[in-house]
N, C-alpha and C positions, 0 to 999 in steps of 0.2 A: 136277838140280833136280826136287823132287817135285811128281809131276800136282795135278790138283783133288782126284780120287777121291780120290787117297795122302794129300792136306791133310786130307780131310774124315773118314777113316779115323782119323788119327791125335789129328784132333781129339776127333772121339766117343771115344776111347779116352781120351784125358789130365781130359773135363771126364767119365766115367762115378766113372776112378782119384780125382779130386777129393774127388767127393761119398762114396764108399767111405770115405776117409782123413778126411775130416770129419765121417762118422756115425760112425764109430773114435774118434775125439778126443775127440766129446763124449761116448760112450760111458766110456771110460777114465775122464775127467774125473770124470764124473758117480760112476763106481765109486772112485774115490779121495776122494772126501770122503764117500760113505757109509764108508768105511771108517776115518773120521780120528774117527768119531762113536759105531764100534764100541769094549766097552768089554773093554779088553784084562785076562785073567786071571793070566798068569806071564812071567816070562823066553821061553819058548818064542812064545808070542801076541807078544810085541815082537819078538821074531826072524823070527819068520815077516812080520809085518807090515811090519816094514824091508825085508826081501828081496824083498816084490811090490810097496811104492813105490818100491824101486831100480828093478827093472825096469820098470814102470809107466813113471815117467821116463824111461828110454835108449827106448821103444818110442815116448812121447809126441814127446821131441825128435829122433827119427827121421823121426817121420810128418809131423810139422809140418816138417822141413828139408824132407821130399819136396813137400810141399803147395806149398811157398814155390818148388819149380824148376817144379811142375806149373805153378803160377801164370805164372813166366816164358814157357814155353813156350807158353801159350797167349795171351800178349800179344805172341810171336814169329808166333804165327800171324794175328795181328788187322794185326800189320804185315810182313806177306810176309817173314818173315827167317827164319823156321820151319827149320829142314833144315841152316842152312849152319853153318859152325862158328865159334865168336866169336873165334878165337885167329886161325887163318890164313884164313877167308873161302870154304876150300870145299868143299864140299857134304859133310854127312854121309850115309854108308852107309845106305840104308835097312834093311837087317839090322841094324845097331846100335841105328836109332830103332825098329824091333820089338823090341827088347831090352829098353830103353831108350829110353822115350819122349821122356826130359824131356830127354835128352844136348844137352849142350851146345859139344862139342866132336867133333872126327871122333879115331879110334882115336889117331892119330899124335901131334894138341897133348895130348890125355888121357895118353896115356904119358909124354909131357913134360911135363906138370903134376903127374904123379907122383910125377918123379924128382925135381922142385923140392921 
């Protein structure tokens, strides 16, 4: 079970990742409609501009999937469940939740959630 300190540690860390991942989003956001307004010249200009809304996308619904475990995780901490693992109930690694803050499982149900 982690201390106070390790709570409050982990907490500053998940709600600084938040805001990070949130000025990211609208960042992006905001760059993908200035760029839906720029006025494309050839084949190349629609190529290229497809290929940075692709990625645009996978990086937006990346951050946003992270945001949405950050989220969990810090309403695991508002209800003392923080640490433990939601599969079998016990304790995760604190070298995993430095890894991985938002982990919601210990090494062991993660590998088995894998293989499902």
């Amino acid at each position: 079970m982690l201390n106070i300190a390790e709570i409050a540690f982990f907490k500053t860390a998940l709600e600084e990742r938040k805001i990070r991942i949130a000025t990211n989003l609208s960042a992006t956001s905001g760059e993908m409609n200035g760029m839906r307004h720029n006025e494309l010249k050839d084949e190349g200009d629609h190529a290229s501009m497809s290929l940075e809304t692709a990625v645009d996308n996978a990086i937006l619904g990346q951050q946003s999937k992270e945001l949405g475990e950050i989220e969990l995780a810090l309403d695991r901490i508002n209800n003392k469940t923080y640490g433990v693992c939601d599969m079998c109930g016990d304790d995760i690694n604190i070298e995993r939740l430095k890894v991985k803050n938002f982990a919601r499982y210990c090494i062991t149900c993660r590998e088995v959630i894998e293989k499902e």
